[in-house]
C-alpha positions in Angstrom: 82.8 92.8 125.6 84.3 90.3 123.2 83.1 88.5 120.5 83.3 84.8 121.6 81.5 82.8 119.0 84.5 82.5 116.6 88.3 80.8 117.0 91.2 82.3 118.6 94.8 80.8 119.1 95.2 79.9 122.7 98.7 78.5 122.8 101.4 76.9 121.0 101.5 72.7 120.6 105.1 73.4 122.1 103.6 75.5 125.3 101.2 72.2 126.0 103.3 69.3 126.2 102.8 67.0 129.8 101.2 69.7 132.1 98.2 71.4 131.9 97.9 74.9 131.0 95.8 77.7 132.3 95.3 80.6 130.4 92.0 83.2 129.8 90.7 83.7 127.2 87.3 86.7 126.5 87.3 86.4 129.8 87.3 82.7 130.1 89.4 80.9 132.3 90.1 77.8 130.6 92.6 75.2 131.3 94.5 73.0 128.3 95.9 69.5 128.2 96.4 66.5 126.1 93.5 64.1 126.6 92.6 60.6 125.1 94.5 60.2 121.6 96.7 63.4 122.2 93.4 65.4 121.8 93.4 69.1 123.1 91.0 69.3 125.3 89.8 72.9 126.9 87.5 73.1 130.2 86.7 75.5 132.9 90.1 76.2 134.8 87.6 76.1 138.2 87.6 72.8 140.4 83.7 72.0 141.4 84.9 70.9 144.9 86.9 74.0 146.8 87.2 75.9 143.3 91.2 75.0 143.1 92.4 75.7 139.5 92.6 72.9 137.1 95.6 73.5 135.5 97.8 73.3 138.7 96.8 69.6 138.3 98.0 67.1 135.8 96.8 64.4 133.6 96.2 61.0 133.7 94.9 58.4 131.5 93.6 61.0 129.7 91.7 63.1 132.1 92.5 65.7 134.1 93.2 65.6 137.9 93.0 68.4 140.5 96.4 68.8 142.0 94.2 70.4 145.5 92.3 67.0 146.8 92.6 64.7 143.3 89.0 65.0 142.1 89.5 63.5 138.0 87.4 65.8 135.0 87.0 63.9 131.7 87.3 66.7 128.4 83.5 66.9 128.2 84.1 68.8 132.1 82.1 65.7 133.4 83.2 64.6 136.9 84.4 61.0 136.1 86.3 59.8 140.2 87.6 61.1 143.6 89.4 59.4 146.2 87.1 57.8 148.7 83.8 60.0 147.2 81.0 59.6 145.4 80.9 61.7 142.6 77.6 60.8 141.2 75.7 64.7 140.8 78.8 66.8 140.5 78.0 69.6 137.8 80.2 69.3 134.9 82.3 72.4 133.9 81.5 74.2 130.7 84.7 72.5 128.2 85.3 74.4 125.0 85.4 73.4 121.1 89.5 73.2 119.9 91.1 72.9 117.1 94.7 72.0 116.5 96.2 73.5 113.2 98.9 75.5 111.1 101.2 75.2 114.1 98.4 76.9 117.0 95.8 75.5 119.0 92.7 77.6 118.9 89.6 77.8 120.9 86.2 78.5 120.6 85.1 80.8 123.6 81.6 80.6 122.6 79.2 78.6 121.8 80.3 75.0 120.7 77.2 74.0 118.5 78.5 76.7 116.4 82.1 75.8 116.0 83.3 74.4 112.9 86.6 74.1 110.9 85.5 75.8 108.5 85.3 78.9 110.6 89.1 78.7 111.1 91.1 81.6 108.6 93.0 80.1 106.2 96.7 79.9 106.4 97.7 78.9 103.1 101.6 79.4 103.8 101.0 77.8 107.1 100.8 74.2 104.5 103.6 75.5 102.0 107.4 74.0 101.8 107.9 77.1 100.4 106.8 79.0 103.5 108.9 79.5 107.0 107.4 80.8 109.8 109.0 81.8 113.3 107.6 83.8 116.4 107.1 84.1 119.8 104.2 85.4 122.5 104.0 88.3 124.3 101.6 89.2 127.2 100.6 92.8 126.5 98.8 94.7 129.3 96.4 96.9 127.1 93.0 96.4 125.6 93.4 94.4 122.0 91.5 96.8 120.1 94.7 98.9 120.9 96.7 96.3 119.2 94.7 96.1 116.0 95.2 100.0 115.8 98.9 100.0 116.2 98.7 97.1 113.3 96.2 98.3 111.2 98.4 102.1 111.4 101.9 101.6 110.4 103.0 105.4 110.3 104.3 104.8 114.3 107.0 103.0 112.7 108.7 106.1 111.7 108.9 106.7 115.7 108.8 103.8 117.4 110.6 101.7 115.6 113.3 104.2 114.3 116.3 101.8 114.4 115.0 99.0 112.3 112.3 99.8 110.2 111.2 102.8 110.4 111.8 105.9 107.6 110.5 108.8 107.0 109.0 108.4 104.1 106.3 106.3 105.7 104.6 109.5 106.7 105.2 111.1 103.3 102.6 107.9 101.7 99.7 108.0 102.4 97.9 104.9 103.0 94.6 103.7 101.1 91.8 101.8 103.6 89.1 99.5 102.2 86.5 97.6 103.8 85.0 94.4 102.4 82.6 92.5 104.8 84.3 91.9 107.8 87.5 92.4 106.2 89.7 95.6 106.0 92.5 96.2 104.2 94.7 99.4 104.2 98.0 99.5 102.3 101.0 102.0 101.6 103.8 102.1 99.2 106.7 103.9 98.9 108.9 104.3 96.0 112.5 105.0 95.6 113.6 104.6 99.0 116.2 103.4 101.0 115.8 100.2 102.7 115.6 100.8 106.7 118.0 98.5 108.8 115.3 95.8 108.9 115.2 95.4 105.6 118.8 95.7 104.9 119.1 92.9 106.9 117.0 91.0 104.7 118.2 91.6 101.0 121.5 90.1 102.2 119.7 87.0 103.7 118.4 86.7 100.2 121.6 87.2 98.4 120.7 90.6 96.9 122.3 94.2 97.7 121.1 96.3 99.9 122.4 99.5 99.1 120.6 100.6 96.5 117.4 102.3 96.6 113.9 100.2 97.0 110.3 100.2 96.3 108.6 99.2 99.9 105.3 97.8 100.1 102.8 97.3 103.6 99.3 95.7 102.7 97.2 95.8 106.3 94.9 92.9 106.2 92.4 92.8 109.3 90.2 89.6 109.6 87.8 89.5 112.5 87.4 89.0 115.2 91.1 90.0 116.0 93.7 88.5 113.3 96.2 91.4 111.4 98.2 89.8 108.5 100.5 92.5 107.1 102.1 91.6 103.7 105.3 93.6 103.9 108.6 93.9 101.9 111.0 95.7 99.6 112.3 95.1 95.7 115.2 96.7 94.1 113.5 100.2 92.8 112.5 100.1 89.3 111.7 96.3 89.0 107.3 96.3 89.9 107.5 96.7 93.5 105.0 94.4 95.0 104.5 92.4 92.1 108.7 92.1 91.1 110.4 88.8 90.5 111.5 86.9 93.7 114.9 87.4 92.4 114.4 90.9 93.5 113.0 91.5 96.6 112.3 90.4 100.0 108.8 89.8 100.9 106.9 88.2 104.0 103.9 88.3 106.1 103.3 89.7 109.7 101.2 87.0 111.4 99.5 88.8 114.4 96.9 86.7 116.2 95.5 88.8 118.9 93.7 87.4 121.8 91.6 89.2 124.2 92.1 88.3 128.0 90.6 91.0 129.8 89.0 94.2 128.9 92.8 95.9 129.7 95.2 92.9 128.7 95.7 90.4 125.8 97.7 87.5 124.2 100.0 88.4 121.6 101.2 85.8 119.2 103.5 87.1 116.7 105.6 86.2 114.3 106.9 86.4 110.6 106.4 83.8 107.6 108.3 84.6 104.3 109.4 83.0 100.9 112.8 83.5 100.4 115.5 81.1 101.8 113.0 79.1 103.9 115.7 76.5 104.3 117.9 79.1 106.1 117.7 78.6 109.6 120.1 80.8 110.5 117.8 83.3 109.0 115.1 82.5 110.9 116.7 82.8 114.2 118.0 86.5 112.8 114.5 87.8 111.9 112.7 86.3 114.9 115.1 87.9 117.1 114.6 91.3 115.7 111.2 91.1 114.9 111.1 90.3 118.8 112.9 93.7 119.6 110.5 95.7 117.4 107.5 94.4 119.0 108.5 95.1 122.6 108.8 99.1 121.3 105.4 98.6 121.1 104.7 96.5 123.9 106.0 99.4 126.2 104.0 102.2 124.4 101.0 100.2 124.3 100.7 99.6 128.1 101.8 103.5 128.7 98.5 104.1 126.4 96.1 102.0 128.1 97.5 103.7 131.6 97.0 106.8 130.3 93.5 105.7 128.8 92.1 104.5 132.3 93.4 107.7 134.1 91.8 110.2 131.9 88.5 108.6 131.0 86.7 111.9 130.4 89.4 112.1 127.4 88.1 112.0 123.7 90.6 110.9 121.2 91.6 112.5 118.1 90.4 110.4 114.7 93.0 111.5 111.6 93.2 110.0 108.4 95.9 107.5 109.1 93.3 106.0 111.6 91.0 104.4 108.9 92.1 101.2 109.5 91.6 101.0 112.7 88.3 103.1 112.8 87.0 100.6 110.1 88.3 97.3 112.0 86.3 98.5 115.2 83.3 99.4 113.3 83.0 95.7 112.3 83.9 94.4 115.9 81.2 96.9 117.1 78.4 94.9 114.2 79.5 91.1 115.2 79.7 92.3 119.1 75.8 93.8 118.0 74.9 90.6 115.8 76.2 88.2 118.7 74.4 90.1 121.8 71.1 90.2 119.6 71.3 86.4 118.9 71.9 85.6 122.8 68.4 87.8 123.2 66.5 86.0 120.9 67.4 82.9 122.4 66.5 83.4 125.9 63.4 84.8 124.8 62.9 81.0 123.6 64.3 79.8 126.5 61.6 81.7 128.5 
């Protein structure tokens, strides 16, 4: 079950350039392409004649055109030609509201009367010269609830992730968890530490040592129905932590848009925006590229999970105290999945 009427990111302007391109989405499989005016346009990735996929086509004037037997889909899914036929009473496809901004393209999976931009989170260092943002995409065989738990629970880094940023003294903090709405928000801080390789790394990208000790900050933020922005850095110890001068610290976000394919699989667009040095491309490379190696540790222990998951169904899992986060994020998936199923009811009542 996935909650559809609200925006995900599908893909990356740089991922849709001349071809189509056929991903799914909650379930949906929807094809992408550049229609009239550069317009995004989103459809059913199904042809109406033999039930060919869309997006092994390619586009024309606009519209799209079926690379099986040529039949031509305008972005409303309306049937618009075909060689030598009459297309007069095909059924249009079901298309899909998009949007294109901050550098994504999202999608609306739901319905599109309810679509708006104002529904889109705001990215305000996504519009900020002082911001830099780089990423990539993985394709993560595991249920994306299982994401938001590894996100929204940052005490695997002390195992996972020893080489880089992990430290003890993660599990030695305990984190606060609150819930506001459909928002939750767990953080941890740890003073007097020493900076983990990660953030070694870092300090020196920004000019400032990285062998003294550090107050370390990790703010959890959860946004439904499947965005984690983690606020993370470190400040020499001694000078506020979170709140020091920029002159003393490193700090960033952890952009994580999550979005659901299947019930066991998801797309995982992740990345880092900080700033600090956001002219420094040479910087930006280095943190991609380890930011990159950190998430496959948990791309490989995340697919074990859901393996182990499926093959021991009858298993109950153990709830601790470092699980808030995540216990509180599903608890307000499980309300909008409740809200959304009991709107759907009272409309076909309507219907009927």
């Amino acid at each position: 079950m996935f909650i559809k009427n609200a925006w995900y990111v599908a893909c990356r302007p740089e991922e849709l350039q001349e071809k189509p391109l056929g991903r799914t989405i909650c379930g949906e499989k929807i094809v992408f392409y550049r229609a009239h005016k550069n317009k995004v346009a989103a459809v059913e990735d199904f042809c109406p004649h033999r039930g060919a996929p869309l997006s092994l086509g390619y586009v024309q004037d606009g519209n799209l055109v079926c690379g099986y037997h040529g039949l031509e889909m305008d972005c409303d899914g309306k049937v618009v030609s075909m060689p030598s036929q009459r297309v007069r009473g095909f059924p249009c496809n079901k298309s899909f509201a998009t949007l294109e901004k901050y550098g994504f393209i999202w999608v609306w999976p739901g319905e599109q009367s309810l679509a708006t931009a104002e529904a889109l989170p705001v990215l305000q260092w996504a519009e900020s010269h002082e911001w830099v943002y780089g990423g990539g995409l993985y394709h993560i065989n595991c249920n994306y609830k299982l994401m938001i738990d590894n996100l929204m629970d940052l005490t695997h880094e002390t195992y996972v992730h020893a080489s880089s940023i992990g430290q003890k003294e993660i599990d030695d903090a305990l984190p606060t968890t609150k819930v506001d709405g459909d928002r939750v928000m767990t953080e941890r801080h740890m003073q007097n530490v020493e900076a983990p390789p990660f953030w070694k790394m870092a300090l020196r990208g920004n000019h400032l040592a990285d062998d003294i000790p550090v107050d370390r900050w990790q703010i959890c933020h959860y946004y439904a129905p499947s965005n984690v922005h983690i606020e993370v850095g470190v400040a020499h110890a001694g000078h506020g932590g979170y709140h020091a001068a920029k002159d003393k610290k490193v700090s960033s976000i952890v952009v994580d848009f999550i979005t659901p394919e299947t019930e066991t699989s998801h797309w995982y667009f992740w990345g880092m925006a900080r700033n600090f040095q956001p002219d420094n491309d040479e910087l930006t490379a280095q943190i991609r590229e380890g930011q990159g190696k950190i998430f496959a540790e948990d791309l490989d222990m995340l697919e074990q999970q859901q393996q182990n998951i499926l093959n021991n169904p009858e298993r109950k899992l153990l709830m601790l105290n470092i699980d808030a986060g995540g216990v509180q994020s599903r608890k307000v998936i499980d309300r909008l999945l409740e809200q959304e199923n009991q709107q759907h009811k009272i409309q076909n009542m309507n219907i009927a």
